[in-house]
N, C-alpha and C positions, 0 to 999 in steps of 0.2 A: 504494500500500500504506500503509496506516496506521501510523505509528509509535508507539512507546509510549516513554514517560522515565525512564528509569532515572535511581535516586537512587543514586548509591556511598558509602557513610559509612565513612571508614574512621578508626581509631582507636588511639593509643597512650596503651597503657593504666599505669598504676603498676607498679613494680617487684613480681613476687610477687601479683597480683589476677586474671589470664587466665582461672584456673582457674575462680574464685568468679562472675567476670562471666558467663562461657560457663554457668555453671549458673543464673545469675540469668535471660540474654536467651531460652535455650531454655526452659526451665520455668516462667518468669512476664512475660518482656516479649514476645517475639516469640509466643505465645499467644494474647496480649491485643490486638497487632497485628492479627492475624488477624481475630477475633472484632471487632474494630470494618473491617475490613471491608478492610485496607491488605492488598496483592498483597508479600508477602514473598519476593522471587525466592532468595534466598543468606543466610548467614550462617553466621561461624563464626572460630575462627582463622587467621589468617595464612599460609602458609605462608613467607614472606619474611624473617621478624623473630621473634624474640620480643615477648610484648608487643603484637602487633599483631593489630587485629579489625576484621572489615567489615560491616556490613548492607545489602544491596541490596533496593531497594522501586522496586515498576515502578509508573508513574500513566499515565491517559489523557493526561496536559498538567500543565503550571504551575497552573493554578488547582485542580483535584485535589488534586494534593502541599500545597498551600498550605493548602485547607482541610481536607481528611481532617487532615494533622500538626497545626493550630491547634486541631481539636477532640480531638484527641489525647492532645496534649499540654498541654491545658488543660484534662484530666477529674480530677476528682478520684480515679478510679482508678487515674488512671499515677501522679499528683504523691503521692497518700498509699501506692501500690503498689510495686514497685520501682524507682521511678526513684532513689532512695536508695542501692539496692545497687549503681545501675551508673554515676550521676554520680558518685558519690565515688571511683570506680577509674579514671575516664580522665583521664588529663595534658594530652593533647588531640585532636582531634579536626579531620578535612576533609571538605567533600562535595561531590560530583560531578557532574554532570548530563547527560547524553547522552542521544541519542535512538537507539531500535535497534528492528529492526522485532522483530513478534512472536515468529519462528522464533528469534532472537538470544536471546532474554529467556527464551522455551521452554527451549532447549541449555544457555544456563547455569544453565537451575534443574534441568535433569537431569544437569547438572555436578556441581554442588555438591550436591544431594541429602545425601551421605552425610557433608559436614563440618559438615552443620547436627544433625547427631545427640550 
């Protein structure tokens, strides 16, 4: 069976910004995601913490993740778009890496569905 790679990003955000980020990443970043072509399985807040947010992005493999994020993240549409509104709200940030087959990566995105709204 073919495995696919889950990216976990998770994030602790500024005192008081949850609000503003989660309307930044659903309305202009996670969009934008999409539309360049990256598999956005989750996002949303936390349930854990306050303050806390994760984005999960599925790739075929490491070289995938590698270049879909470098061309991404080196467009002049993330750097002059919101990447503004949402680097200046997080304190910090981890990410993750595992592999899970497809029904895995399916289920959680029919999981999370409704915390990415």
């Amino acid at each position: 069976m073919k495995q696919m790679l889950l990216e976990i990003r998770t994030y602790r955000l500024k005192p008081g910004t949850l609000d503003a980020f989660h309307q930044a990443m659903h309305e202009r970043a996670v969009p934008m995601l999409r539309g360049k072509g990256m598999d956005v399985v989750a996002y949303g807040k936390s349930d854990h913490e306050e303050e806390t947010y994760h984005l999960v992005r599925a790739y075929a493999d490491r070289a995938a993740l590698e270049a879909g994020q470098a061309a991404f993240y080196g467009s002049p549409e993330w750097r002059e778009g919101p990447r503004g509104a949402l680097v200046d709200r997080i304190e910090t940030y981890l990410n993750t890496l595992l592999w899970a087959s497809p029904e895995a990566v399916d289920s959680m995105r029919a999981l999370n569905g409704p915390a990415s709204s």
